[in-house]
mmCIF file of the C-alpha atoms, coordinates in Angstrom:
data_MODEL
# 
_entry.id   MODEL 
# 
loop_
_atom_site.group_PDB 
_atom_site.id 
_atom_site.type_symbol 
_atom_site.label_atom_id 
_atom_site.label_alt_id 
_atom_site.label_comp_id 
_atom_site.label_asym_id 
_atom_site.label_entity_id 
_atom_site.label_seq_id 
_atom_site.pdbx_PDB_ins_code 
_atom_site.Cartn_x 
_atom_site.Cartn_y 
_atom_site.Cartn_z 
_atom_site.occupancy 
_atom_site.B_iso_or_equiv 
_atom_site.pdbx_formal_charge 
_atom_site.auth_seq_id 
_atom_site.auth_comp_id 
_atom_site.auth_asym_id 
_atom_site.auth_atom_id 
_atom_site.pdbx_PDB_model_num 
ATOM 1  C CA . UNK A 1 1  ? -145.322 12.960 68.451 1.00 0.00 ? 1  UNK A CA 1 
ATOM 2  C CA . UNK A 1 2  ? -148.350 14.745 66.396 1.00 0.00 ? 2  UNK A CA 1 
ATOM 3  C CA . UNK A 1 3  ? -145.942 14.693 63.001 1.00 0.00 ? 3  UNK A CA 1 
ATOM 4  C CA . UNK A 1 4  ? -145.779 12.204 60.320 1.00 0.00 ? 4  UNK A CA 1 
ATOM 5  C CA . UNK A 1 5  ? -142.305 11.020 59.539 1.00 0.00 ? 5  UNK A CA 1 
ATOM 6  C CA . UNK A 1 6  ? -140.757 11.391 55.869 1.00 0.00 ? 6  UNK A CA 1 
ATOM 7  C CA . UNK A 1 7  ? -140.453 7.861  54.564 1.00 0.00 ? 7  UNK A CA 1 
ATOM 8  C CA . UNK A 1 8  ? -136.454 6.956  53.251 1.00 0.00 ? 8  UNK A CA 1 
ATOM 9  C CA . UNK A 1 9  ? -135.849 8.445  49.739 1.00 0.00 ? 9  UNK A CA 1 
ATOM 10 C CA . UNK A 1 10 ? -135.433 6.143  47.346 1.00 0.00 ? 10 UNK A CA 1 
ATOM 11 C CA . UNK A 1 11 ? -131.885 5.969  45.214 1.00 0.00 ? 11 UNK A CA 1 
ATOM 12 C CA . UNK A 1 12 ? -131.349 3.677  42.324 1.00 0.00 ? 12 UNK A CA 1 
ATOM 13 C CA . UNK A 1 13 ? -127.285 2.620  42.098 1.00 0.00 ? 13 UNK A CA 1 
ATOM 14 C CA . UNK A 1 14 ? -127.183 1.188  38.747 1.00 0.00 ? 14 UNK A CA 1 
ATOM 15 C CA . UNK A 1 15 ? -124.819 -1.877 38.827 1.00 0.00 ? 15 UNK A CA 1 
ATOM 16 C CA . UNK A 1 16 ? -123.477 -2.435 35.205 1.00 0.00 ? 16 UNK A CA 1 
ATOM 17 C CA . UNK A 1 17 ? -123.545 1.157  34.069 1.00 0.00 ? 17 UNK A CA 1 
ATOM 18 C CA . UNK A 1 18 ? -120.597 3.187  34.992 1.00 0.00 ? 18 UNK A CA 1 
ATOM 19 C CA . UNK A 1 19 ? -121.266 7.042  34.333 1.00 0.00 ? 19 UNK A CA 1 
ATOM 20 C CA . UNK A 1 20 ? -118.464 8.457  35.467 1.00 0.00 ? 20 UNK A CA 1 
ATOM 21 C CA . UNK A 1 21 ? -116.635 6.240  32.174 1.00 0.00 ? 21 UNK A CA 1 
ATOM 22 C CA . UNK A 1 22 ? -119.166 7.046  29.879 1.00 0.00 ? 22 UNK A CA 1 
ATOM 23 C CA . UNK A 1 23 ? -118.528 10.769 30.642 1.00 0.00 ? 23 UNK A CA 1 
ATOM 24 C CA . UNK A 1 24 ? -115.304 10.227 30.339 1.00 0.00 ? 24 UNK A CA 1 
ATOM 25 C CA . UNK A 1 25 ? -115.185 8.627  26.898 1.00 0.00 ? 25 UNK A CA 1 
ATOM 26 C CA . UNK A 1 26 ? -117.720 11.499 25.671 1.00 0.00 ? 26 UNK A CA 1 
ATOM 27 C CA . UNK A 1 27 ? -115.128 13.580 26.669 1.00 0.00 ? 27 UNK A CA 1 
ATOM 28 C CA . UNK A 1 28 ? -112.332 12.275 25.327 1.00 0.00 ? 28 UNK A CA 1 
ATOM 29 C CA . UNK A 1 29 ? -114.536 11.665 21.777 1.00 0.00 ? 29 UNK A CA 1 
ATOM 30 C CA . UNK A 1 30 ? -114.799 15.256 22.036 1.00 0.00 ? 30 UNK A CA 1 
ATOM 31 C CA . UNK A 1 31 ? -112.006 16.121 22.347 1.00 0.00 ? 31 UNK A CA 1 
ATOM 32 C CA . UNK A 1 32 ? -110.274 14.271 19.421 1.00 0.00 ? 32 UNK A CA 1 
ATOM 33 C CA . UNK A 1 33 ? -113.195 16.243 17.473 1.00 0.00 ? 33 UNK A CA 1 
ATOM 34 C CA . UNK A 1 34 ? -111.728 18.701 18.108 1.00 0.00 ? 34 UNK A CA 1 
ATOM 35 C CA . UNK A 1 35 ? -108.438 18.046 17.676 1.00 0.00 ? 35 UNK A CA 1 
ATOM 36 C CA . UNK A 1 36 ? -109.526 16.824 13.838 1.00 0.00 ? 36 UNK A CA 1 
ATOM 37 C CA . UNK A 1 37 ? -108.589 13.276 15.006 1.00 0.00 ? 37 UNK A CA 1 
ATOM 38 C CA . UNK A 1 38 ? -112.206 12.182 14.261 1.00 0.00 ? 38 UNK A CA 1 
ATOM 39 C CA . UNK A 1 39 ? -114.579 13.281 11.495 1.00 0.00 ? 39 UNK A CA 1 
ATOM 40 C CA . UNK A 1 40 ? -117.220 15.986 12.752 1.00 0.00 ? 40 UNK A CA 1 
ATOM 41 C CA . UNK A 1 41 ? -120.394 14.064 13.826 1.00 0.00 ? 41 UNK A CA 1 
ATOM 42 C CA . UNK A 1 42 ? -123.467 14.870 11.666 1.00 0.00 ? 42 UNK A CA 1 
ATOM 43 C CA . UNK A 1 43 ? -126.462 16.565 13.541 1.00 0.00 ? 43 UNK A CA 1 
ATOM 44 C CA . UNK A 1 44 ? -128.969 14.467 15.257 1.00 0.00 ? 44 UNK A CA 1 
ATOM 45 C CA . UNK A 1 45 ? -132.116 16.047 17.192 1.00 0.00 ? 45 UNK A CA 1 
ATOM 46 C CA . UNK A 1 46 ? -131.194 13.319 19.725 1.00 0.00 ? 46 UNK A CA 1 
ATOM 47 C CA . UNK A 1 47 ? -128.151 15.517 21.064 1.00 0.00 ? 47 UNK A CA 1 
ATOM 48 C CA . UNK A 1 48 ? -130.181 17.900 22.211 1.00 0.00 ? 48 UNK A CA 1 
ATOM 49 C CA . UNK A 1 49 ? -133.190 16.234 23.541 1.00 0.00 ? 49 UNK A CA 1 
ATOM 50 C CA . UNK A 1 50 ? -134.102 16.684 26.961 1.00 0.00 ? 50 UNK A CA 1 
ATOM 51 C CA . UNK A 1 51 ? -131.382 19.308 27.418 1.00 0.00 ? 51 UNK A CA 1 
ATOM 52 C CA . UNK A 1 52 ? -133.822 22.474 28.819 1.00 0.00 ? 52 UNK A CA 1 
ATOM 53 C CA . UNK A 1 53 ? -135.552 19.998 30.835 1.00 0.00 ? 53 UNK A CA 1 
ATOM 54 C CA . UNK A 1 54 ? -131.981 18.556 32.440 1.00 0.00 ? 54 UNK A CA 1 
ATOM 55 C CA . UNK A 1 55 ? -131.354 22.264 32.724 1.00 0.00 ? 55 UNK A CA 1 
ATOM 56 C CA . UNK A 1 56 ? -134.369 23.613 35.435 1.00 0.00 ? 56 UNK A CA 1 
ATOM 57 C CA . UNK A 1 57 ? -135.030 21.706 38.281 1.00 0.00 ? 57 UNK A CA 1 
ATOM 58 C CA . UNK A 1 58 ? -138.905 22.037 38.032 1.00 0.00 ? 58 UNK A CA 1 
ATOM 59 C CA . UNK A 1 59 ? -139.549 20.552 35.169 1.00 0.00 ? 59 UNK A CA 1 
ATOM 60 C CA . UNK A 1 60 ? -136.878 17.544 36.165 1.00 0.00 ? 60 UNK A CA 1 
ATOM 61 C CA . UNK A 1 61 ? -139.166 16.999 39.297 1.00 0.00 ? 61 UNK A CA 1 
ATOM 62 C CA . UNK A 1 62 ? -142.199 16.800 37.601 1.00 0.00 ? 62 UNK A CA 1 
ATOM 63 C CA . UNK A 1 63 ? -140.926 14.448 34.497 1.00 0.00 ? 63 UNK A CA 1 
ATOM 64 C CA . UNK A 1 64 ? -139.629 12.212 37.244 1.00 0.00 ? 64 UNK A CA 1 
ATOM 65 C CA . UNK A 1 65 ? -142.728 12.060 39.238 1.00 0.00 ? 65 UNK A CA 1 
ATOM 66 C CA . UNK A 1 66 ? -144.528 11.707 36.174 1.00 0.00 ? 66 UNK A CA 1 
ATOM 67 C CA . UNK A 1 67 ? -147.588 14.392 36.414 1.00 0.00 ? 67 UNK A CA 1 
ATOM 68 C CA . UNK A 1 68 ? -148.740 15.725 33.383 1.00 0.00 ? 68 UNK A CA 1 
ATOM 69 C CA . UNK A 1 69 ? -149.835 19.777 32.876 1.00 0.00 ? 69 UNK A CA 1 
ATOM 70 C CA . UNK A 1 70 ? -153.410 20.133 32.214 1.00 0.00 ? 70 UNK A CA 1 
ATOM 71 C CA . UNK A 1 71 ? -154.472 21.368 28.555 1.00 0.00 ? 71 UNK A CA 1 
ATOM 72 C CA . UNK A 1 72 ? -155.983 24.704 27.562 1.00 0.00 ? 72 UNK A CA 1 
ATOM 73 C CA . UNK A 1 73 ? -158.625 23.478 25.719 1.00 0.00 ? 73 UNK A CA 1 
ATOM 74 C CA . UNK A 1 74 ? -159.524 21.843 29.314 1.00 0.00 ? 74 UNK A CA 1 
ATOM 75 C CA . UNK A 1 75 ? -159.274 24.727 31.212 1.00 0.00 ? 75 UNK A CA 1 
ATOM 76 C CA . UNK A 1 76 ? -161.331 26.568 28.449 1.00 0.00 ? 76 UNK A CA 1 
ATOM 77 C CA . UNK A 1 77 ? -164.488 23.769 28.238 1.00 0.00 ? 77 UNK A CA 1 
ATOM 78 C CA . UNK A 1 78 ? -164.708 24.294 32.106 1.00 0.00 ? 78 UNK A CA 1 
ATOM 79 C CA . UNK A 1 79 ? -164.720 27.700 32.167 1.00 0.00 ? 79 UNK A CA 1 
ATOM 80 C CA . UNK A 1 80 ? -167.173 27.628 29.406 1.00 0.00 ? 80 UNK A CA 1 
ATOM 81 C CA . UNK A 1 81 ? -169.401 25.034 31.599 1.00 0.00 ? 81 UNK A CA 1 
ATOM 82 C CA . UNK A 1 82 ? -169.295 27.357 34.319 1.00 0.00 ? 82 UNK A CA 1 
ATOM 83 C CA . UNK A 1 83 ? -170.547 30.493 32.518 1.00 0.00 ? 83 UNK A CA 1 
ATOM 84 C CA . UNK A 1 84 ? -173.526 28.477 31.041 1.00 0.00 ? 84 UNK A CA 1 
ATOM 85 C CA . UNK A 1 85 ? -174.291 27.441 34.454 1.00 0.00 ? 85 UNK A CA 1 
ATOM 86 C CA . UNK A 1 86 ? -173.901 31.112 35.596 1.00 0.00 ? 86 UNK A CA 1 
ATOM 87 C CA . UNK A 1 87 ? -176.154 32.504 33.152 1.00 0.00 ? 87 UNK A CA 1 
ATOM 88 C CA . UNK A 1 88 ? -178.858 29.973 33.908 1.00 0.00 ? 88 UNK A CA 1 
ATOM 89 C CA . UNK A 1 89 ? -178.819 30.374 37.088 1.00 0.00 ? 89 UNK A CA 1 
ATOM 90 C CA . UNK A 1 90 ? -179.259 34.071 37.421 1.00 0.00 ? 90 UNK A CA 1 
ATOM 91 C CA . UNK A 1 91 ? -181.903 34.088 34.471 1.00 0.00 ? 91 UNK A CA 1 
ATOM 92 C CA . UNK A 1 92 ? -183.802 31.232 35.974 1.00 0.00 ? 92 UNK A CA 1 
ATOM 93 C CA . UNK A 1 93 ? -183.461 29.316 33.496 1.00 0.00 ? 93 UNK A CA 1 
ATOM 94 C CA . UNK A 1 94 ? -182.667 25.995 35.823 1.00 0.00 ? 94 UNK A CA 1 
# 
């Protein structure tokens, strides 16, 4: 009675994009890679793009919802601020 309900999660179906047969066909490209039906595929910092973040569920959650961490040098000007104001204070400077 007293408790808010969870609004219905939201969940995407993509209509002209099959995964399951694009996974498939990576696989099978990989295979025949190995297999020496294919030439070896040249490096590309694309492959491995995004892999630690697919890889821990934290940082997934916040890349989907989009928040961003704050900066050092942000943390370090307001701790600055707050020492000046410290120090003024208990001189009497203010």
């Amino acid at each position: 009675m007293f408790t808010m309900r969870k609004p219905r999660g939201f969940n995407h179906q993509y209509i002209y994009v099959d995964e399951r047969k694009e996974k498939l066909a990576k696989m099978e490209e990989s295979a025949k890679r190995e297999l020496g039906m294919l030439p070896e595929k040249e490096f590309s910092p694309e492959d491995i793009r995004g892999k630690f973040v697919e890889g821990t569920t934290h940082l997934k959650r916040r890349k989907e919802s989009g928040r961003k961490p704050i900066h050092l040098g942000v943390i370090l000007v307001i701790i600055a601020l707050l020492i000046y104001l410290w120090y003024a204070i208990s001189t009497g400077i203010i």
